[in-house]
C-alpha positions as CSV (number, residue, x, y, z in Angstrom):
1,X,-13.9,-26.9,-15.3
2,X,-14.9,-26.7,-11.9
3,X,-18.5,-25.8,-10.9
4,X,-19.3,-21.9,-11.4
5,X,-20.6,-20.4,-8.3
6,X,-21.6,-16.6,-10.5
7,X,-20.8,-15.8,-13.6
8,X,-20.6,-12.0,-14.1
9,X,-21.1,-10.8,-18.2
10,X,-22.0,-7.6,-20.7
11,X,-18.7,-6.2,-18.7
12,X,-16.0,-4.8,-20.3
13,X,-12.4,-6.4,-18.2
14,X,-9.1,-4.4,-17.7
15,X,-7.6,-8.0,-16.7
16,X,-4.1,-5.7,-16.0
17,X,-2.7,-9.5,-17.4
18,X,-1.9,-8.4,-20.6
19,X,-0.2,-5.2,-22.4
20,X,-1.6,-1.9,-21.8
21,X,-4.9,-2.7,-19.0
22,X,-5.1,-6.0,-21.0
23,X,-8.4,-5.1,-21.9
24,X,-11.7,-7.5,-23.1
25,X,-14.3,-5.8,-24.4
26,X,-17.8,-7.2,-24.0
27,X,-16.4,-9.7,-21.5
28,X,-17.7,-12.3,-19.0
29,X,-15.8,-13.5,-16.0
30,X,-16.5,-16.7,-14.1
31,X,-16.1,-17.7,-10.3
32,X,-16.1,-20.7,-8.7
33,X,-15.0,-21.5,-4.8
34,X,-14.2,-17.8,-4.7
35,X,-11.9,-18.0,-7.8
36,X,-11.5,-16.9,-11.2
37,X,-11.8,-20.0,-13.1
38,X,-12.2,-18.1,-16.7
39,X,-11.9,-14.9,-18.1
40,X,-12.6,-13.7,-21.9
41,X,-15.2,-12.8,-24.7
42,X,-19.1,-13.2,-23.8
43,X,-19.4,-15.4,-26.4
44,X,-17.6,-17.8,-25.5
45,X,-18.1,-17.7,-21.8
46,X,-19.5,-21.1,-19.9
47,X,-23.4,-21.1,-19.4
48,X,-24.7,-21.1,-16.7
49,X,-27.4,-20.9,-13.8
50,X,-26.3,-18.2,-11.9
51,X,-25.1,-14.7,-13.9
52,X,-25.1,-11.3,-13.2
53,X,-25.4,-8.7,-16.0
54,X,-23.1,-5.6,-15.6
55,X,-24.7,-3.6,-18.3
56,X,-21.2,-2.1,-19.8
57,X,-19.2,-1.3,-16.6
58,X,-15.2,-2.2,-16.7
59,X,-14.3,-4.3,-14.2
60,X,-10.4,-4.5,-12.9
61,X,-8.8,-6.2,-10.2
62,X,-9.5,-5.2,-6.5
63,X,-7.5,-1.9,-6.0
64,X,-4.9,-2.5,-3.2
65,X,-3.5,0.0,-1.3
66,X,0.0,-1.1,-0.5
67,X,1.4,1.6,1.8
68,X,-0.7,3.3,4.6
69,X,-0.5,4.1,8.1
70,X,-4.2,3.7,9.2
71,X,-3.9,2.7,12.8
72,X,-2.9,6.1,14.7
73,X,-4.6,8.4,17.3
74,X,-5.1,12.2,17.0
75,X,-4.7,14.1,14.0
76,X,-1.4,16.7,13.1
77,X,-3.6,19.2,11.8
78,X,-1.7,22.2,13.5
79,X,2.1,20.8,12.4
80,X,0.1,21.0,8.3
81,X,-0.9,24.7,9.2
82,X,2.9,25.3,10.1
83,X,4.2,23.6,7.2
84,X,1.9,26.0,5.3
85,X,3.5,29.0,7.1
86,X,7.0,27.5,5.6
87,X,8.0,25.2,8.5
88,X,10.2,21.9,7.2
89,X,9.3,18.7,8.1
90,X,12.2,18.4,9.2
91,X,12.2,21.2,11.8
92,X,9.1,19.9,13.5
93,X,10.4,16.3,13.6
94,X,13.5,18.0,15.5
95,X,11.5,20.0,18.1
96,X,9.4,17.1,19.2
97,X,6.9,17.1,16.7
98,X,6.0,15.0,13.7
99,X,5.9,10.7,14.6
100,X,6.2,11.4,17.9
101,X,3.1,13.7,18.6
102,X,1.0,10.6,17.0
103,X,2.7,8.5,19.4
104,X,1.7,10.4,22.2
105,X,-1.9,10.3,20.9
106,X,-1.5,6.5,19.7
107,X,-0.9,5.3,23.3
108,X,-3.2,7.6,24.8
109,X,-6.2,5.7,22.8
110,X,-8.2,3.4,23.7
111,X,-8.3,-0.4,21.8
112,X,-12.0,0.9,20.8
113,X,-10.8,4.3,19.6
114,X,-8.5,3.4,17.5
115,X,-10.2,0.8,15.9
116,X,-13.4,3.3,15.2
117,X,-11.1,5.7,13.7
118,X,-9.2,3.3,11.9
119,X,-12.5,1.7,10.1
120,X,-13.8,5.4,9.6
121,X,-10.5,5.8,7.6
122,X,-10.8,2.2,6.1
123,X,-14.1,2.6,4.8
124,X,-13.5,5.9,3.0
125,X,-10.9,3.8,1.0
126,X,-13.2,1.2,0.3
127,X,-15.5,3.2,-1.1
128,X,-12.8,4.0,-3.7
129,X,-12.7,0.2,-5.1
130,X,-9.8,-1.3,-2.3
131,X,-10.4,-4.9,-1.5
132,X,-6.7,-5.5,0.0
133,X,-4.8,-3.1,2.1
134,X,-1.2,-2.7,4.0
135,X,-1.5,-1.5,7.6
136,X,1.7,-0.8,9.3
137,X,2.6,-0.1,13.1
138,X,5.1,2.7,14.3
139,X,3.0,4.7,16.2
140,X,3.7,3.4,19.3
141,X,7.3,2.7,19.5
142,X,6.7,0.8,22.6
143,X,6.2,-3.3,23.4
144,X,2.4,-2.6,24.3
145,X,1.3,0.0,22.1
146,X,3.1,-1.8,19.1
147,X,1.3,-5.5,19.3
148,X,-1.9,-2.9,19.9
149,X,-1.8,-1.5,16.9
150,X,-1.1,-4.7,14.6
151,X,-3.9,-6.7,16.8
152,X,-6.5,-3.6,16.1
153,X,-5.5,-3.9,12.3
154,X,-6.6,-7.3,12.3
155,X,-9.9,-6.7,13.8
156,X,-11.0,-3.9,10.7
157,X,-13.2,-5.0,8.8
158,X,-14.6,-4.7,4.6
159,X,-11.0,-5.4,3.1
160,X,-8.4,-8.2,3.3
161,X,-5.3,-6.6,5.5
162,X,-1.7,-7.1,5.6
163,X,0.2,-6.3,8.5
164,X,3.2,-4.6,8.6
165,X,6.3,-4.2,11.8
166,X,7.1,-0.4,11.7
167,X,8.8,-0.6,15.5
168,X,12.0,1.8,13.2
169,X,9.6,4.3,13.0
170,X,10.9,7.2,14.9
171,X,12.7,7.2,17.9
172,X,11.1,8.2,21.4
173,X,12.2,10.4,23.4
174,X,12.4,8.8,26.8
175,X,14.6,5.8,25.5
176,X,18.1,5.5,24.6
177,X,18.7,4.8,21.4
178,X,21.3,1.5,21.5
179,X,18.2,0.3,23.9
180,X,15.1,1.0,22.0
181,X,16.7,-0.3,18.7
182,X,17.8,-3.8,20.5
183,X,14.4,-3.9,22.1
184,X,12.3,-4.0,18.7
185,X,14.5,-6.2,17.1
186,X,15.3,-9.2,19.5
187,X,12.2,-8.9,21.6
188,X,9.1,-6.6,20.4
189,X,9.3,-8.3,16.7
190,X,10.0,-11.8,17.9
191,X,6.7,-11.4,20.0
192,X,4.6,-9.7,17.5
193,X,5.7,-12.7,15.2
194,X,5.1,-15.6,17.8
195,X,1.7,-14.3,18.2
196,X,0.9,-13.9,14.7
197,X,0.6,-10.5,14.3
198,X,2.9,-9.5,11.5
199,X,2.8,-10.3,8.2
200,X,6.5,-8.1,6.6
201,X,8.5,-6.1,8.8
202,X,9.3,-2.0,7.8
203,X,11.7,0.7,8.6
204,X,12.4,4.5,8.1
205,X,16.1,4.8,7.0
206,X,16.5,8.3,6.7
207,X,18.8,11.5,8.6
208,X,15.6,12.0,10.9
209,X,14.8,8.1,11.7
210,X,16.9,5.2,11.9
211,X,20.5,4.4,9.8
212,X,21.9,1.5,7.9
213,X,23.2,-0.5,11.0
214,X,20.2,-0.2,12.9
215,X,17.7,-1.0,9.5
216,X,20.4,-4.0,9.0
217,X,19.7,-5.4,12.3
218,X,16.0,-5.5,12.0
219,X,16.2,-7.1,8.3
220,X,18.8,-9.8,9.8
221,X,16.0,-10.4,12.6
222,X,13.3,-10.5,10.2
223,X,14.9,-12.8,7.8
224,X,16.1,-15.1,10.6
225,X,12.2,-15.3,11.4
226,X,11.4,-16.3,7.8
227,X,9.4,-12.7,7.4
228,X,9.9,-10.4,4.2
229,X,11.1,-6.7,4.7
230,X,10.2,-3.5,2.6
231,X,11.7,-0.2,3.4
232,X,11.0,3.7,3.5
233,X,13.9,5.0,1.3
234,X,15.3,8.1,0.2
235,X,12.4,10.5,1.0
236,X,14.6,13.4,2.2
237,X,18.0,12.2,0.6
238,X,19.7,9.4,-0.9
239,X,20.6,7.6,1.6
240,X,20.9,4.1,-0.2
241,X,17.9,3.2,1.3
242,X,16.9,1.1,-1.8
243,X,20.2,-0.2,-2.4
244,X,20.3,-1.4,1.1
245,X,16.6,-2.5,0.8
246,X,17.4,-4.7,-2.5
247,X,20.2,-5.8,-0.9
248,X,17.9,-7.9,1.6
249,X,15.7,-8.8,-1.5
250,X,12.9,-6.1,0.0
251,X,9.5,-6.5,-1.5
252,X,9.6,-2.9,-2.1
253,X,11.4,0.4,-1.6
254,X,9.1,3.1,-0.7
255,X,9.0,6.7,-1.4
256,X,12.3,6.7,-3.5
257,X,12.3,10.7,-4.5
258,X,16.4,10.8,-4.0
259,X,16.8,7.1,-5.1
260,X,20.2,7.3,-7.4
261,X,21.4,5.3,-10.5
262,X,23.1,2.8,-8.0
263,X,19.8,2.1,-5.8
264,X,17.5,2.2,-9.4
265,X,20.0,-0.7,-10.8
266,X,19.8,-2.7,-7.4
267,X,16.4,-2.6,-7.2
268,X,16.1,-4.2,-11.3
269,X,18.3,-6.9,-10.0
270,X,16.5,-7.5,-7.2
271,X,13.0,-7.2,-8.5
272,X,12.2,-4.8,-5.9
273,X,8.9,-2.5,-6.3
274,X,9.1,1.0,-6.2
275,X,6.3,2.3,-4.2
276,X,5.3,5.7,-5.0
277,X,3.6,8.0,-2.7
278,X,2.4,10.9,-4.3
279,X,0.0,12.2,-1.2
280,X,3.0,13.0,1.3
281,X,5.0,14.6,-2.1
282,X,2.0,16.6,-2.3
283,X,1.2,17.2,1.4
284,X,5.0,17.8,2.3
285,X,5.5,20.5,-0.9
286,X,8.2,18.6,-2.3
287,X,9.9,19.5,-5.3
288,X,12.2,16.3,-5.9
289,X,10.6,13.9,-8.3
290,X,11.6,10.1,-8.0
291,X,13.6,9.0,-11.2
292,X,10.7,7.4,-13.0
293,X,12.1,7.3,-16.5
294,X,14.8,5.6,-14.7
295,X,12.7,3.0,-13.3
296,X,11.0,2.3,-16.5
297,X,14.3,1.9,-18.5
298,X,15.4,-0.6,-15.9
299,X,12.0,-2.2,-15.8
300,X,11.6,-1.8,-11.9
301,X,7.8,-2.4,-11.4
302,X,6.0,0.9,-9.8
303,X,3.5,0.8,-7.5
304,X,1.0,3.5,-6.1
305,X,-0.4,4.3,-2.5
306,X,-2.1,7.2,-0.7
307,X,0.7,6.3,2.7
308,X,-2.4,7.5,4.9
309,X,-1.1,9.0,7.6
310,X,-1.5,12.0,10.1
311,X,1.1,13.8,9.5
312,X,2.7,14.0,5.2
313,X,-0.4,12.5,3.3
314,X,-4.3,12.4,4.7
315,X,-4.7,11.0,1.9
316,X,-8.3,8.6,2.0
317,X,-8.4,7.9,-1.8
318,X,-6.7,5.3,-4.6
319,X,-8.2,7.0,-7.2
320,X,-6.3,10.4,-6.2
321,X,-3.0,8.8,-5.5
322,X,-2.7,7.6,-9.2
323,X,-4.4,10.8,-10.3
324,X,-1.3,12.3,-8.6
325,X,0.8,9.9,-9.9
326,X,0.0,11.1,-13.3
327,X,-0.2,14.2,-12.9
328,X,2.9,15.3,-10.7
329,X,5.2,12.0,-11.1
330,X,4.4,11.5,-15.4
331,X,2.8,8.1,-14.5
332,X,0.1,7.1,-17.6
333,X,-3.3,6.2,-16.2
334,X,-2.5,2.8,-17.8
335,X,0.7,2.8,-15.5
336,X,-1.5,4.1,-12.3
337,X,-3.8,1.6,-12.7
338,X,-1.2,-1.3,-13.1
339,X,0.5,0.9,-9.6
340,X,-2.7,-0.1,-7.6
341,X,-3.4,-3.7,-9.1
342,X,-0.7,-5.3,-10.4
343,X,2.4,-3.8,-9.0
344,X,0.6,-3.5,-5.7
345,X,0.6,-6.9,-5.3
346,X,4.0,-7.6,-6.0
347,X,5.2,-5.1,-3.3
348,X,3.2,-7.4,-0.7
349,X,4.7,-10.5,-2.1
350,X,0.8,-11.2,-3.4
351,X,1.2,-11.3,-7.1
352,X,0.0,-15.1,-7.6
353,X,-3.0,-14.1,-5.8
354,X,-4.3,-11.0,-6.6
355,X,-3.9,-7.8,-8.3
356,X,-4.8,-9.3,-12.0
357,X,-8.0,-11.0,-13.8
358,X,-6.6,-14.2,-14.7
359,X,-7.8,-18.2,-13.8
360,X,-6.5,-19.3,-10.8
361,X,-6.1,-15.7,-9.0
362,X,-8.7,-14.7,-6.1
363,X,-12.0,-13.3,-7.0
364,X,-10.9,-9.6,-5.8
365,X,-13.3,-7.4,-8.7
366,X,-14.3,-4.3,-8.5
367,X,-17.1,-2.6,-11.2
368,X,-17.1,1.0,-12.1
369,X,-19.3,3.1,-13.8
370,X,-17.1,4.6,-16.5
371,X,-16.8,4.7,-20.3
372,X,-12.7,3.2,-20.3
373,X,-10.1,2.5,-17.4
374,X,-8.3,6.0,-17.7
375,X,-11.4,7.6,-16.0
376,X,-10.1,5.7,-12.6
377,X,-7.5,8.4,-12.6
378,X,-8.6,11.6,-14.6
379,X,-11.5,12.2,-11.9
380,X,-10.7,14.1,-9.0
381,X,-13.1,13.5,-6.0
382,X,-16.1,11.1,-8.0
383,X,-15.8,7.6,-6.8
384,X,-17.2,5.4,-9.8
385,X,-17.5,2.2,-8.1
386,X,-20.6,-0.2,-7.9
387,X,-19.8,-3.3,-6.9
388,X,-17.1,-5.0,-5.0
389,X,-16.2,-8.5,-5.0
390,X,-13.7,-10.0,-2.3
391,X,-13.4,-13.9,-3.0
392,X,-16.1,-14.0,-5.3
393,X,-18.6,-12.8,-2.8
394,X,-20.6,-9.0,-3.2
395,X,-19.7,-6.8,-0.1
């Protein structure tokens, strides 16, 4: 075995490698070169030098939040208060509001601002137990404003981040369609690539966004430039957007409420994630569940995020995304939990590096102060988190 760096033990491990949480009880877990090179029973765990005692907390996997929006200017506090008063998303998309007030406020900010309220936002998840996080464009919806938000993602610090090409956002309103759509696929993404800025590309297929063709394009682009695609699909309706999105081989299909039998059986073949975003079903007052009984009899793997954004979920906690998940989508806590470690993973193409306990995998740990793993998502507001790990090292 190679030299242990730390050797964390009295923990109890939800190793989310295993059935159920894939739970150890009285567990030690050792890390060398900022890797887990052992996992199991205290008593038979390697000895040596350098241990830390976790006096009983569980420790799982880094959370990872695989869907958010954290780079944006502004808030849309006033378009929430008209929702409230009965006002459809849709009807403030259509009169100018929605995506495109962020935009406004996206390209009014400065590199600094949005980096200082993107961190402010960052750190709140942290404090919930994420170590990795997806951080997508689409609030500029312009060459400049684009490359300016994936560059300020990079910069954030406290939490490994993966950058995603949201250009098929919304559509602004001082470019012609056939125009804009051409420019983000054969030159804003092809740029954003050359210079490194883009780890899987994004769309919004949906009545109010962008439609098959136009999604097609991008994907073609995207593939052609050896980068992996995911997709918002069939918030508002079924508009194939996971059949289409399993079609391309999508890490995930996000959102999924309308999904049908047809998109559910693509995605099984496909081994597409279903990324389930409780927050803007909340937020939005939505009444149309996804099909998840149908994606557990086709053994399509769920995931959980909060989708932070301005506008359908401002939604700054993990913890209450899979208590939503449970609560209003049917998810058990064991199924949350494997939403936000395991599953997460997979929808950013990082399963044989993080998201379970296992030899080999990153050193992404997270230790909570609780009594057994459900208490991650029965809580409502009380972060339990101690200690965070991110490649073996304490942050």
């Amino acid at each position: 075995m190679t030299a242990i760096d730390l050797l964390l033990t009295d923990c109890n491990v939800a190793t989310m490698d295993g059935p159920g949480v894939g739970e150890i009880t009285d567990a030690a877990i050792a890390i060398a070169q900022g890797r887990i090179v052992w996992v199991g029973p205290r008593r038979d765990a390697p000895q040596v030098a350098t241990t830390e005692r976790l006096d009983g907390q569980w420790v799982t996997p880094g959370l990872i939040d695989c869907h958010t929006h954290l780079v944006f200017g502004g808030t849309r506090v006033g378009e929430w208060e008209a929702r409230l008063d009965g006002e459809s998303y849709e009807s403030i998309a259509k009169r100018g509001g929605g995506i495109r007030s962020t935009v406004a406020a996206t390209r009014a900010a400065s590199d600094d601002e949005l980096r200082s309220s993107a961190q402010t936002r960052l750190d709140a998840l942290i404090a919930g137990g994420v170590t990795t996080v997806e951080i997508k464009s689409g609030y500029g919806l312009d060459h400049t404003t684009e490359l300016r938000m994936l560059r300020v993602a990079g910069e954030l610090q406290g939490a490994r981040v993966v950058r995603s090409f949201l250009g098929l956002h919304a559509l602004p309103p001082d470019v012609a369609r056939e125009t804009y759509v051409r420019d983000m696929v054969e030159i804003v993404l092809p740029a954003a690539h050359a210079e490194g800025l883009v780890d899987q590309v994004d769309a919004f297929l949906e009545t109010i966004a962008f439609n098959t063709d136009e999604v097609t394009a991008l994907f073609r682009k995207a593939k052609a430039l050896g980068l992996p695609v995911k997709l918002h699909a069939d918030q508002l309706s079924d508009g194939k957007g996971a059949a289409l999105a399993a079609s391309f081989g999508a890490l995930s299909a996000d959102h999924v409420e309308h999904t049908g039998a047809d998109g559910v059986a693509a995605m099984a073949r496909s081994g597409t994630v279903a990324v389930l975003l409780p927050g803007a079903f909340h937020t939005l007052r939505e009444t149309k569940l996804p099909p998840i009984d149908e994606f557990r009899r086709a053994k399509v793997a769920m995931a959980v995020a909060t989708d932070c954004n301005p506008g359908s979920s401002p939604m700054l906690s993990l913890p209450l995304a899979m208590n939503f998940a449970c609560v209003r989508f049917g998810l058990t806590p064991s199924e949350a939990l494997a939403g936000v470690t395991r599953n997460a993973a997979a929808a950013l193409g990082m399963a044989h590096e993080i998201g379970t306990i296992a030899a080999g995998k990153r050193a992404d740990l997270v230790a909570w102060e609780i009594d057994r793993p459900a208490e991650l998502a029965y809580w409502l507001g009380l972060t339990r988190a101690t200690r965070r790990w991110i490649g073996g090292t304490a942050t």
